[in-house]
N, C-alpha and C positions, 0 to 999 in steps of 0.2 A: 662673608664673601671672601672665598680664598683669593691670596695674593699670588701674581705670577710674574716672577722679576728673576732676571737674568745675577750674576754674580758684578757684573759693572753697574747695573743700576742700584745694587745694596752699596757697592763700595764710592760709590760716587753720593748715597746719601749719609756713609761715614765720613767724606770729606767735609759736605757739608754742614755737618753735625760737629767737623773738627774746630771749625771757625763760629759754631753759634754758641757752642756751649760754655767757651772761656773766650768772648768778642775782644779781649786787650792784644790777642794776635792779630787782630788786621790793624793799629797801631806799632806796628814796629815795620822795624825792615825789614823788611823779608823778600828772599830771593829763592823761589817756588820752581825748582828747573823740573823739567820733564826727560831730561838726562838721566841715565842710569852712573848714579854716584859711588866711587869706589873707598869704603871703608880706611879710614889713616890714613887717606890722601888728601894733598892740599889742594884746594882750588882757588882760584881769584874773583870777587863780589868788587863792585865797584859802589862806591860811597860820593854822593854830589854836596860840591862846596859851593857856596854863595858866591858869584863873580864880584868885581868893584864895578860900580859906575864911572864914566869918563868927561871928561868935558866938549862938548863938541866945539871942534874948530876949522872951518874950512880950509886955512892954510896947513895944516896937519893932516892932511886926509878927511875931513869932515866926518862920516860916521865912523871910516876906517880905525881914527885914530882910539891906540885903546883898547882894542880888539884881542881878546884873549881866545886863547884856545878851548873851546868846549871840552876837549880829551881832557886839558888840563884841570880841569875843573873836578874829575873822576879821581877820588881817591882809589889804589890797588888794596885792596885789604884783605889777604890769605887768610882764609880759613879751611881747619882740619876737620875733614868731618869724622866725626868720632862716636857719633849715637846714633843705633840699630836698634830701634825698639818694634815689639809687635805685639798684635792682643791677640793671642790664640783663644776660637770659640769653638766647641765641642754641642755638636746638636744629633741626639740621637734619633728624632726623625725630622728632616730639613720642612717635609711638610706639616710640621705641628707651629713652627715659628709661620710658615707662609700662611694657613689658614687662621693665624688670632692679628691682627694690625697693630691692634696697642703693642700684644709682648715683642711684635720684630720693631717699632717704632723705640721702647725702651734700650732694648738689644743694640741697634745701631748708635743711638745716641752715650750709650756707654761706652762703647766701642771710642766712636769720635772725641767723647771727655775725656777717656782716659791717655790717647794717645795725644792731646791739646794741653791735657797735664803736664806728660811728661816734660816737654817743651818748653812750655813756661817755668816749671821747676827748674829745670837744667837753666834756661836763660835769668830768672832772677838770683840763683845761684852765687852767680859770678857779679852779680850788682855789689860791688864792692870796694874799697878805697883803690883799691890796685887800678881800679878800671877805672873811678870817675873821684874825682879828687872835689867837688862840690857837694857839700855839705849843708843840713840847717839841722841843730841841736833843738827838739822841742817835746815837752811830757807828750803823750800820747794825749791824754787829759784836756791839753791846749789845741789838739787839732782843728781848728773850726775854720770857718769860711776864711775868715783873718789870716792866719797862718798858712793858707791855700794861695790865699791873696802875696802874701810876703816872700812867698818860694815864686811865685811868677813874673814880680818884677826880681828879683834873684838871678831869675833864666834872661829875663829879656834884657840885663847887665852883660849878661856874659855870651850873649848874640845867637842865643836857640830861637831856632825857625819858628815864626811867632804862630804859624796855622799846622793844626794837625798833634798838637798836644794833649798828653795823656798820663794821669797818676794809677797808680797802683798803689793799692791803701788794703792794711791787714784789716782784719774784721773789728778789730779793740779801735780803728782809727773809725774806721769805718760809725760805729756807733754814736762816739763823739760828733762827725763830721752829720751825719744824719738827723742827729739832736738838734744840733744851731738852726734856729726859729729862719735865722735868714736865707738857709738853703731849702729846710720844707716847706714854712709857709707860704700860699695861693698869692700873697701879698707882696711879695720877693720871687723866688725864684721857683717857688711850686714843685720842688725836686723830691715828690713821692718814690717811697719803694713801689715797685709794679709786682708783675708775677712771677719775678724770680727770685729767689731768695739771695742772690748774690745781688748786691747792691750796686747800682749803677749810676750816677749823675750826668748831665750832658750840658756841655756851655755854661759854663760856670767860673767864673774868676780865671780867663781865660784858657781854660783847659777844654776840651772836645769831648773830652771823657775823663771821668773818675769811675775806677773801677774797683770794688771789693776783691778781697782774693784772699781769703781765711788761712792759707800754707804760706804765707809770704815770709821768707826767711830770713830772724836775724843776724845771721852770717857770723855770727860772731864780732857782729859791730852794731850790737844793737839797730839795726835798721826796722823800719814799719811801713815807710810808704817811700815809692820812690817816682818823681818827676820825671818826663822824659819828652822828646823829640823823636820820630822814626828815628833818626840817625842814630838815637845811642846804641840802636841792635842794629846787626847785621846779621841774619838768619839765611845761612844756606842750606835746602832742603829739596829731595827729589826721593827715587826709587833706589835700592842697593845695583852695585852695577854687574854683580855675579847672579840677579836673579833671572831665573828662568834658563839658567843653563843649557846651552846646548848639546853638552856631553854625553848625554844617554840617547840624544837624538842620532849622535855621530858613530856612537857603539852599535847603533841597533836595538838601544832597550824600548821597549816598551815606555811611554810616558803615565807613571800613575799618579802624577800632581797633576791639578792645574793650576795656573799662572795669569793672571789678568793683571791689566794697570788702566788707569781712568785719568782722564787732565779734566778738572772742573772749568768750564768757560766759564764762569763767573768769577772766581779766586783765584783760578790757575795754579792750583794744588794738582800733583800727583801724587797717587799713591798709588799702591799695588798690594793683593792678597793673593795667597796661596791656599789652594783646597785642595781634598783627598778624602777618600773616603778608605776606613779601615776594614779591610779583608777578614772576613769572621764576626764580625759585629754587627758590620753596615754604616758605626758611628759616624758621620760627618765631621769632618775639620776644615776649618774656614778662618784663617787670619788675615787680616789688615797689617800693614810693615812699611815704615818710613823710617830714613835715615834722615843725620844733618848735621852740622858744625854752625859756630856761632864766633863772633869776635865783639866784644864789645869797648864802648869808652876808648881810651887812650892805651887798651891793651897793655896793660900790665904797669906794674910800680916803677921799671926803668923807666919807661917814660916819662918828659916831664908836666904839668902839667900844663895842660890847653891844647898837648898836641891830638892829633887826628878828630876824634869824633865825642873827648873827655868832656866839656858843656852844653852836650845832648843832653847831657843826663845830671838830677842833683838828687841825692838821697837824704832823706830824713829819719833821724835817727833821735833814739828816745836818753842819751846822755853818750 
């Protein structure tokens, strides 16, 4: 049964496929604008601090007193957006992919892994002392539920938002951590592999998620798994803001691209792809294209530690 889809509803199941196929991005921060974003320009993401509690006193204003500012509470946190990436896909007849389901269901879904890669690549990148000055020294060997457990009260010392937690563990951790009888077995915590080969755990030694991730980088600081709160990333992400230019409109040319962009009601991802078909061939060209910047931790070594967002996050590292 041939399929009959417009170019937003393919790139709207690239979207979707952006967030299914590496799930550790709906754990962080992220800020998914629908704005067209201009390449090495700075924007402003706002980050939320935990308020204090007050004492109520009816001589003092009663609830009044104590009252903080909610703005105040928003950290400004400038980031550069600096990454333009796109998956350009070449189909010599667009209806050989619309008449088979499986091969455009694979197509999309490679599409969305590979651009969900990049992202996370680029963002665990930067996981690094410069950015978050919390550390736990442990073999790879020892990673087990225990040492899961040891990083948790670690974070909840140094006042990471105790719901909404999530590790990222390379695949060597990962093994270990899937081995300990107290995370598999039916008599604990029943935390079976399913049907993805990236390994996944859920509610676990208070974490939300443990996630596999086989490219997890060790930076050059031996790193292998790293702990986190949303708040240790700040991910700003939208459309480039030069696309679909209106210049050829303004000359009189002729338009021989097109230009679509999709906001996901569900995630609140945009993205945009560009087609064309080439003159003399007939070949079809179809890319997906998001841009984005990121700020993480305590942004950078000057700072010192504990400021801004640096106990979001604690890395573990194998010496």
């Amino acid at each position: 049964m041939a399929l009959t889809l417009t170019t937003k509803e393919i790139l709207l199941d690239v979207i979707r496929s952006f967030t299914k196929q590496i799930p550790a991005i709906n754990r962080m921060g992220t800020d998914f604008r629908p704005d067209r974003l201009k390449l090495n320009q700075t924007y402003i993401a706002h980050i939320p601090g935990l308020p204090t509690i007050a004492d109520y006193d009816a001589a003092q204003g009663g609830y009044k007193k104590g009252a903080q500012s909610a703005r105040s509470l928003l950290t400004d946190v400038p980031i550069i957006v600096n990454k333009h990436k796109h998956v350009p896909l070449k189909w010599t007849h667009l209806d050989s992919i619309q008449d088979n389901k499986q091969r455009y269901t694979e197509v999309i879904q490679n599409a969305g892994y590979t651009l969900a890669k990049a992202v996370i690549d680029d963002l665990l990148s930067q996981v690094l002392a410069a950015n978050f000055s919390e550390k736990t020294i442990k073999a790879i060997a020892d990673f087990d539920l225990e040492a899961l457990t040891e990083i948790t009260g670690k974070l909840n010392m140094r006042g990471a938002l105790t719901n909404g937690r999530a590790a990222i563990i390379s695949t060597a951790a990962a093994n270990v951590f899937g081995a300990d009888i107290r995370v598999s077995s039916k008599d604990f915590k029943g935390q079976m592999a399913g049907d993805s080969s990236l390994r996944r755990w859920q509610s676990v030694a208070g974490f939300a998620d443990v996630f596999e991730y086989p490219d997890m980088p060790a930076n050059g600081e031996n790193l292998y798994a790293f702990a986190f709160d949303p708040r240790a990333f700040a991910l700003l992400a939208g459309i480039p803001e030069d696309f679909h230019s209106p210049v050829a409109a303004q000359l009189g040319i002729p338009n021989s691209m097109g230009f679509e962009s999709v906001t996901d009601p569900d995630t609140g991802i945009t993205m945009a792809a560009v087609s064309w078909q080439e003159q003399g061939t007939g070949d079809f060209f179809w890319s997906p294209t998001i841009v984005w910047g990121s700020a993480l931790g305590k942004q950078g070594a000057a700072n010192p530690a504990g400021s801004l967002t640096d106990y979001a996050g604690h890395r573990i590292v194998s010496a």
